[in-house]
BAKOL-694026 format. One record per residue (C-alpha): residue in one letter; y, x, z. Coordinates in steps of 0.05 Angstrom, whole numbers, padded with zeros to 5 digits, always signed. Example, Ala and Ser with C-alpha at 12.3 -4.5 7.8 and 13.67 -1.06 7.14 Angstrom:
2
A-00090+00246+00156S-00021+00273+00143
//
This chain:
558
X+00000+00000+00000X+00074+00036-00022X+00135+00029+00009X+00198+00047-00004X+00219+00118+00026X+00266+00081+00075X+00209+00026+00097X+00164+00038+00151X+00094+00003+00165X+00117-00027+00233X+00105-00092+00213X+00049-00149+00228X+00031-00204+00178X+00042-00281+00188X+00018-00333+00149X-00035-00380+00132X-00045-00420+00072X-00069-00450+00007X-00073-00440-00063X-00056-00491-00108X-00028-00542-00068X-00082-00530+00001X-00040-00513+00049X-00056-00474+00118X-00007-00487+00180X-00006-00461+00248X+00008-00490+00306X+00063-00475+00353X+00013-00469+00414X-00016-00412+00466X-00081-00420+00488X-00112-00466+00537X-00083-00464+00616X-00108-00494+00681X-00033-00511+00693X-00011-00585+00689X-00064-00622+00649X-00070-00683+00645X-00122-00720+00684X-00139-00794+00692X-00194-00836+00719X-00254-00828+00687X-00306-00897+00674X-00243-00944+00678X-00242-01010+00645X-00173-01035+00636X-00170-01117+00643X-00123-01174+00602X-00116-01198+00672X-00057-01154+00692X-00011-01202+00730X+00051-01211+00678X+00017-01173+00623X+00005-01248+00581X+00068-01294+00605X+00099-01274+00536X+00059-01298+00487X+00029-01368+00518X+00099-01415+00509X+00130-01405+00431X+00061-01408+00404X+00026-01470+00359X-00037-01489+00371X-00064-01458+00323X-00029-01386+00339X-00049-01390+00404X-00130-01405+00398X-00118-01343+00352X-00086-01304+00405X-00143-01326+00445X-00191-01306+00402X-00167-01231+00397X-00154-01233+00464X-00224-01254+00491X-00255-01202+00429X-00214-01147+00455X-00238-01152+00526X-00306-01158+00496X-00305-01093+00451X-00275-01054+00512X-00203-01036+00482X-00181-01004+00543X-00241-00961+00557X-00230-00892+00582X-00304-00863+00586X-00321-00824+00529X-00397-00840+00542X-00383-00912+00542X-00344-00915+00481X-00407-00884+00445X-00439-00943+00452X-00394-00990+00432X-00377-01016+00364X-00312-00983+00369X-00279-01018+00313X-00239-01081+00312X-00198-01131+00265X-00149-01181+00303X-00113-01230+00263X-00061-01260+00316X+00007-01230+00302X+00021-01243+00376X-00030-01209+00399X-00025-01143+00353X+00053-01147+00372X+00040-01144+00431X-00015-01078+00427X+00032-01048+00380X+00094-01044+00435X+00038-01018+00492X+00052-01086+00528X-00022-01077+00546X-00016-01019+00584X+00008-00998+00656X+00081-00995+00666X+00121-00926+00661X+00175-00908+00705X+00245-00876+00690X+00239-00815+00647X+00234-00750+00693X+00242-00680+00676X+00180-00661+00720X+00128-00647+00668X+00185-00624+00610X+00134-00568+00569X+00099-00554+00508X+00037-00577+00499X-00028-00578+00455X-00076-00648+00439X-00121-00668+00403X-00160-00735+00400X-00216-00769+00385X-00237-00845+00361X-00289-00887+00347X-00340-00836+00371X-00329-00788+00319X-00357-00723+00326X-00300-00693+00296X-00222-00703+00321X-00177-00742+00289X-00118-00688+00294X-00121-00667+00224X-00130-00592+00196X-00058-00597+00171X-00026-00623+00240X-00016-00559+00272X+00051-00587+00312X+00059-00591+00388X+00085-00645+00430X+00151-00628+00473X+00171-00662+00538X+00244-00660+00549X+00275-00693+00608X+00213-00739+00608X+00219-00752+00533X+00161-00746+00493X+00179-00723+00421X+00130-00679+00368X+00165-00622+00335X+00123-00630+00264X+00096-00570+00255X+00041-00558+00199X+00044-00611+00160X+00084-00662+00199X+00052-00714+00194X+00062-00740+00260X+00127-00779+00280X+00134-00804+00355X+00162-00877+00357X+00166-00877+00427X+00139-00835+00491X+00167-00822+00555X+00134-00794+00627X+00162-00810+00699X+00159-00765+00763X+00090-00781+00784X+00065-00761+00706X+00035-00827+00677X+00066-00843+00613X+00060-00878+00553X+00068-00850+00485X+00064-00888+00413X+00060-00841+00349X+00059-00856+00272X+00009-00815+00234X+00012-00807+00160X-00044-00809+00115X-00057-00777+00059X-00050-00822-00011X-00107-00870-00022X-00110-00950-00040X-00128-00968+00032X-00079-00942+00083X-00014-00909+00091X-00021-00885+00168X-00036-00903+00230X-00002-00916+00296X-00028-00888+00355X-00019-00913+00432X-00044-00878+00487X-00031-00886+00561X-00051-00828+00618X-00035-00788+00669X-00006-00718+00669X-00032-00674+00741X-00032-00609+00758X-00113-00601+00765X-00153-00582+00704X-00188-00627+00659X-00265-00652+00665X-00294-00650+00595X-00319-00713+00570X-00390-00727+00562X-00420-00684+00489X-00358-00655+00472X-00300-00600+00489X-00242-00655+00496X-00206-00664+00563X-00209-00743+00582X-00131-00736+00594X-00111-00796+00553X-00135-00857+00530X-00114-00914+00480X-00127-00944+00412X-00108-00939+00341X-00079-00985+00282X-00089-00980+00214X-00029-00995+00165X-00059-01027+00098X-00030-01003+00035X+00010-01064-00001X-00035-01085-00046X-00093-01051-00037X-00168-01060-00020X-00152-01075+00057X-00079-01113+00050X-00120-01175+00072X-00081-01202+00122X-00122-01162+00183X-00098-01116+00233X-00157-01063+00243X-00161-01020+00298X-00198-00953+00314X-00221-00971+00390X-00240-00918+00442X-00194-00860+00425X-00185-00806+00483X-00163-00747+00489X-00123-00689+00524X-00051-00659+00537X-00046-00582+00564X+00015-00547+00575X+00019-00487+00542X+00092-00465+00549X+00159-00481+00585X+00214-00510+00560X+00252-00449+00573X+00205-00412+00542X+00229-00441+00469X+00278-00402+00437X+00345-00446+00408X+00368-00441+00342X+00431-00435+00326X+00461-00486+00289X+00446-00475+00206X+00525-00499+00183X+00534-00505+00107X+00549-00549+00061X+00485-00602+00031X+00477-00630-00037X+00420-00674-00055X+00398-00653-00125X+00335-00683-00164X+00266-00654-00174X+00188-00670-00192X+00129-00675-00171X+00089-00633-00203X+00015-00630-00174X-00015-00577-00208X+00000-00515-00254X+00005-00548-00318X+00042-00605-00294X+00100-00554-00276X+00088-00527-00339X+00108-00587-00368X+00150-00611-00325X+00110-00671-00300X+00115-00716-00242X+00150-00763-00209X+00221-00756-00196X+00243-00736-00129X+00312-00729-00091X+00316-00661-00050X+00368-00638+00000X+00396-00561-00008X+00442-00537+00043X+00484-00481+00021X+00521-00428+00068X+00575-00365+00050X+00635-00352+00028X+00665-00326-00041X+00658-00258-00035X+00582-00272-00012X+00569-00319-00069X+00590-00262-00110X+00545-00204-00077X+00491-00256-00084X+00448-00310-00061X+00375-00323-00028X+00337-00386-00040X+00293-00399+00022X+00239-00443+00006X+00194-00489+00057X+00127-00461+00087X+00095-00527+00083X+00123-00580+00124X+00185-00614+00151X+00201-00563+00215X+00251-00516+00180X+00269-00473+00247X+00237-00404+00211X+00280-00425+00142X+00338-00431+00170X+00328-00373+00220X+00317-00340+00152X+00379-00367+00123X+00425-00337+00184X+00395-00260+00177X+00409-00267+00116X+00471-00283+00116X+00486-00228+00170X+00462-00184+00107X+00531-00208+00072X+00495-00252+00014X+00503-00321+00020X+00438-00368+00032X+00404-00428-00001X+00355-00475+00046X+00317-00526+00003X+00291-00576+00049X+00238-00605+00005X+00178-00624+00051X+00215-00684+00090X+00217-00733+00025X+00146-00724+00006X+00116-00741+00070X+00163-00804+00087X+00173-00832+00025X+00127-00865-00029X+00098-00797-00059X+00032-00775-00031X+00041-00729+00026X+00007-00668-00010X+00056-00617-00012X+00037-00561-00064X+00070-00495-00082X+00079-00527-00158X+00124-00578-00114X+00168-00526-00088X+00172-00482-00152X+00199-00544-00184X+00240-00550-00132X+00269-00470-00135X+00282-00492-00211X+00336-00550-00202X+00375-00514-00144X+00379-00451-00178X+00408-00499-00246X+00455-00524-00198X+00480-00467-00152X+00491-00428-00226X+00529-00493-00247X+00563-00507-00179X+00583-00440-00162X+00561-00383-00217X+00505-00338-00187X+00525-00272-00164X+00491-00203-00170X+00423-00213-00128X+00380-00283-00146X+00327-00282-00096X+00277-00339-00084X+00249-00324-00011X+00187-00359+00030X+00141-00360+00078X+00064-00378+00080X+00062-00430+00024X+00134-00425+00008X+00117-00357-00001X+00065-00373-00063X+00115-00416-00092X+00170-00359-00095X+00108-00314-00131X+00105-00381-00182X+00173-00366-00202X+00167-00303-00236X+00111-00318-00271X+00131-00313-00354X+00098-00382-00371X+00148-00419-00325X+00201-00383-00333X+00192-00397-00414X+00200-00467-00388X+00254-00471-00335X+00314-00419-00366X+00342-00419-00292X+00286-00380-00264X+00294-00318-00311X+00358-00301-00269X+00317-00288-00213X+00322-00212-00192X+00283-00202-00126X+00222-00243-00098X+00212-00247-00022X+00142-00260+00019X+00142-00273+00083X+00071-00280+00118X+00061-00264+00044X+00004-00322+00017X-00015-00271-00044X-00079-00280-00088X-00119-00223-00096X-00115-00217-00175X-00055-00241-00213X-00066-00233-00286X-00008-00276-00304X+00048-00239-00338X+00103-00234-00286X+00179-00226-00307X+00198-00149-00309X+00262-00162-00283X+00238-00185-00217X+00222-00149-00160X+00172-00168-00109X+00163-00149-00038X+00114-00180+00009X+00115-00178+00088X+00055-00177+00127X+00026-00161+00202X-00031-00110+00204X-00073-00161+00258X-00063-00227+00220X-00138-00246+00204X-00106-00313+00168X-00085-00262+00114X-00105-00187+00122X-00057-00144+00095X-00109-00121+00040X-00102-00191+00002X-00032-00161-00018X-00053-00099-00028X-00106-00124-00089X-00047-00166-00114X-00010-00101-00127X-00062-00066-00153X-00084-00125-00200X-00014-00126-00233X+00045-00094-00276X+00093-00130-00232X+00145-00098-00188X+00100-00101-00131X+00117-00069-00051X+00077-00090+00002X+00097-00078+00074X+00056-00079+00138X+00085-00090+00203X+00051-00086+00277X+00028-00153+00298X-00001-00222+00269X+00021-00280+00239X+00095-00304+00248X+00108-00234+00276X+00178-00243+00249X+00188-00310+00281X+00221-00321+00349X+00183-00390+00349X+00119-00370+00356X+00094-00348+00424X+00033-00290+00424X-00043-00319+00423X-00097-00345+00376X-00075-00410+00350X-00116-00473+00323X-00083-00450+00259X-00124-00464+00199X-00128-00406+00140X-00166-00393+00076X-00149-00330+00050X-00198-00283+00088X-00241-00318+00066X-00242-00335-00009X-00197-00294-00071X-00155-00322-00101X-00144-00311-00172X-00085-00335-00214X-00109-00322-00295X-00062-00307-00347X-00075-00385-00388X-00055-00405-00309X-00127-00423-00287X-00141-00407-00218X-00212-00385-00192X-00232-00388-00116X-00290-00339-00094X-00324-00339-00028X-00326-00267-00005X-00379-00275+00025X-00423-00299-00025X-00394-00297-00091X-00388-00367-00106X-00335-00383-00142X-00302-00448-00167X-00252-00448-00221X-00188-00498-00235X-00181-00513-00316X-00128-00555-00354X-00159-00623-00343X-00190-00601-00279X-00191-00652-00217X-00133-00611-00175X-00164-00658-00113X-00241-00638-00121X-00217-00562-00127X-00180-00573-00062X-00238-00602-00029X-00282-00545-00049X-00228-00498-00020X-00224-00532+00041X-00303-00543+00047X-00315-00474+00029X-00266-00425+00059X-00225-00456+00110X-00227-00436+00188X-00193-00446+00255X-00164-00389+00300X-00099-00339+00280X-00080-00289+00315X+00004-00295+00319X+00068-00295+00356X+00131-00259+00354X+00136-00177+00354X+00213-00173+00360X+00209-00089+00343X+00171-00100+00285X+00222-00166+00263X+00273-00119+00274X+00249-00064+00230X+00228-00123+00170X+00301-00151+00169X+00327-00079+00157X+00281-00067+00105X+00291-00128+00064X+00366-00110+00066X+00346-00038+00031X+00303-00084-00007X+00355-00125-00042X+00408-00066-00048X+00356-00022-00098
//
């Protein structure tokens, strides 16, 4: 691996990822404590018969309403909706369809559960979860998630890491620790359901959690699930389905101290359009949807005119490390670019994939507008990290360039937690020069992946290796093995010069390879099936972020 004369190897890798549109997250968590879990009591059976719980529903309602409201009511009871023991739920037929509005009003605002006093700043914190329903052997947190829930002054929020999926819709935690929390979880694009809400009741302690019965979940929580149908589609019948028996645990993994603040990213937004595009010859061809993106632009003349980085999205809506970016780099004297292009995919009608074609489309339309709105200066550099990271490499590459003319005034190509394949045959722009930033201990993506990538190609290649793991230039990420998911060590990644792209098991050999015409979705699921795992080693080195800042500003001055 070369460096420049003036670049050291003090520097430790970060990333985790996907090719092609897979991507890997990591989540913002230490591992597991004995300190403040949550606990609760084990084999309970909540009851209907709550004194106050029904009063609301029995007056406004017609006969008919209320022998439906009945109905779910007395089924509910029946199928144990409130039942907190994991080896209980097991036998149960832990799914259930109510048709009472009333009644599934009611569920929906956690009427059903016990009462939560005033919000108190007792149990503020980070913390890790996961969950389980329906007696599924595998948790219903997906591989993407990879966010944390934060308590703040007794409020419950999520701070949508990974993929951000999750959105809380309410959740707050009194002094003696019960609470009550309701989520929204998106789904992934199908004809049956958009997401699903999620309501769990519990009790947050300071004694560590029993496992449950046949599995390695803490019975912390407990609650229920509800499925939202798409418009339309094979389950908009008029039900409301529910995923019964979900538990599931809280730790605490950090302090609220312990998070680091950003400061405040101030510039100036325009919302510009884009595509999109969900594989490599749809970005070829500029296919896709249409899509309205927000960029948020920061300097002043005379850094406009020394030049301008474009910082790109890892893979989901939490854009603390882009904009964390954005201020270094702006401490460098070149003004900054943040595309925030993750939030309208997962809230709006588009399917919540997010791929690297996605955000080289996206690179495309801000760089035709910052040339139109402002005139670019004398560096054009598309920057990113992880994912984002793959998407900058897109950029470069000769076939897309030939079709979007605003990418051939790109001049320097930045990697953080760099998400490199380890053969690119594709011509790359000779113009552009690439540098890629990774920490010596990340096993999500060993410092050799970039090292083939260089040695695979005519491209303007330096790779730089810091001490540490992944994130090691982040402030955000505390030190420990994460339930961060990553593909990279273990399947290549090759991108082919007609734009295929070929997965191989390293292990075995195997190898599966994407065509024009392919199925983008059964290549992910191979990728997924075939080389992802859980466990990176990251968190913040501040010598070695130190020492990566100054050589990306030697970087961009050669």
């Amino acid at each position: 691996m070369s460096t420049t004369p003036q670049m050291t190897y003090r520097r430790r890798a970060t990333v985790m990822m996907v090719f092609g549109a897979v991507i890997c997250s990591l989540a913002m968590v230490l591992q597991p404590t004995d300190v403040n879990a949550l606990t609760f009591k084990s084999g309970e059976k909540k009851s209907f018969e709550k004194p106050g719980v029904e009063t609301s529903a029995s007056t406004a309602l017609t006969q008919k309403e209320r022998k439906a409201y009945r109905k779910d009511k007395s089924r509910a009871a029946q199928l144990r909706l409130f039942q907190t023991d994991w080896r209980k739920v097991k036998e149960d037929d832990s799914y259930a369809s109510f048709r009472s509005q009333t009644f599934h009003s009611e569920l929906t605002r956690g009427e059903k559960f016990d009462q939560v006093g005033a919000p108190s700043p007792s149990f503020d914190g980070v913390y890790k979860y996961d969950f389980q329903c329906n007696g599924a052997e595998v948790g219903e947190q997906s591989p993407w998630d990879g966010s944390s829930f934060i308590i703040r002054n007794g409020v419950i929020d999520n701070d949508r890491g990974g993929a951000g999926r999750i959105a809380v819709e309410f959740g707050t935690v009194d002094k003696d620790g019960t609470f009550l929390l309701k989520f929204f979880r998106q789904s992934p694009g199908s004809d049956k359901y958009t997401g699903r809400d999620y309501l769990f009741s519990g009790k947050l302690g300071t004694t560590s959690p029993a496992p449950y019965h046949n599995r390695h979940l803490s019975g912390n929580f407990y609650g229920y699930a509800y499925s939202h149908p798409v418009k339309g589609g094979s389950r908009d019948d008029g039900k409301f389905r529910y995923n019964l028996g979900c538990v599931g645990y809280l730790e605490k993994t950090a302090d609220i101290s312990q998070l680091p603040e950003l400061q405040p990213f101030d510039g100036k937004s325009f919302t510009i359009k884009s595509r999109n595009p969900m594989d490599a010859w749809a970005l070829l061809d500029d296919q896709g949807d249409e899509v309205e993106i927000e960029i948020k632009v920061s300097g002043d003349d005379s850094q406009l005119a020394k030049g301008i980085v474009l910082i790109l999205p890892s893979s989901g809506p939490d854009m603390r490390d882009e904009e964390y970016y954005a201020q270094n780099i702006l401490g460098m004297g070149f003004a900054s670019a943040v595309v925030y292009g993750a939030d309208p995919r997962y809230s709006s009608k588009f399917s919540t994939s997010y791929t690297s074609y996605m955000q080289a489309r996206d690179a495309a339309a801000a760089l035709e507008f910052l040339d139109q709105k402002f005139g670019l200066g004398g560096v054009v550099a598309v920057a990113g990290s992880s994912q984002g990271s793959l998407a900058a490499l897109r950029t470069v590459m000769a076939p897309y360039q030939e079709s979007y003319p605003s990418l051939s005034r790109i001049s320097h190509i930045v990697m953080f937690n760099a998400a490199c394949p380890d053969s690119l045959e594709v011509p790359v722009s000779s113009q552009a020069k690439i540098i890629t930033f990774n920490g010596r201990w990340d096993n999500a993506i060993p410092p050799l992946v970039c090292a083939n990538m260089k040695a695979s190609s005519d491209a303007a290649i330096q790779t730089m290796v810091y001490v540490g793991g992944h994130h090691f230039e982040s402030p955000f990420y505390q030190k420990g093995i994460s339930d961060g998911k990553h593909l990279l060590a273990n399947c290549a990644i090759t991108v082919h010069a007609n734009l295929d792209e070929a997965a191989t098991v390293r292990a075995s050999g195997e190898t599966r390879r994407l065509s024009k015409g392919g199925s983008f979705k059964d290549h992910s699921n191979w990728i997924i099936d075939n080389c992802l795992e859980s466990g990176t080693a990251e968190g913040y080195e501040a010598d070695s972020a130190t020492q990566m800042w100054q050589d990306l500003e030697v970087f961009f001055n050669q």
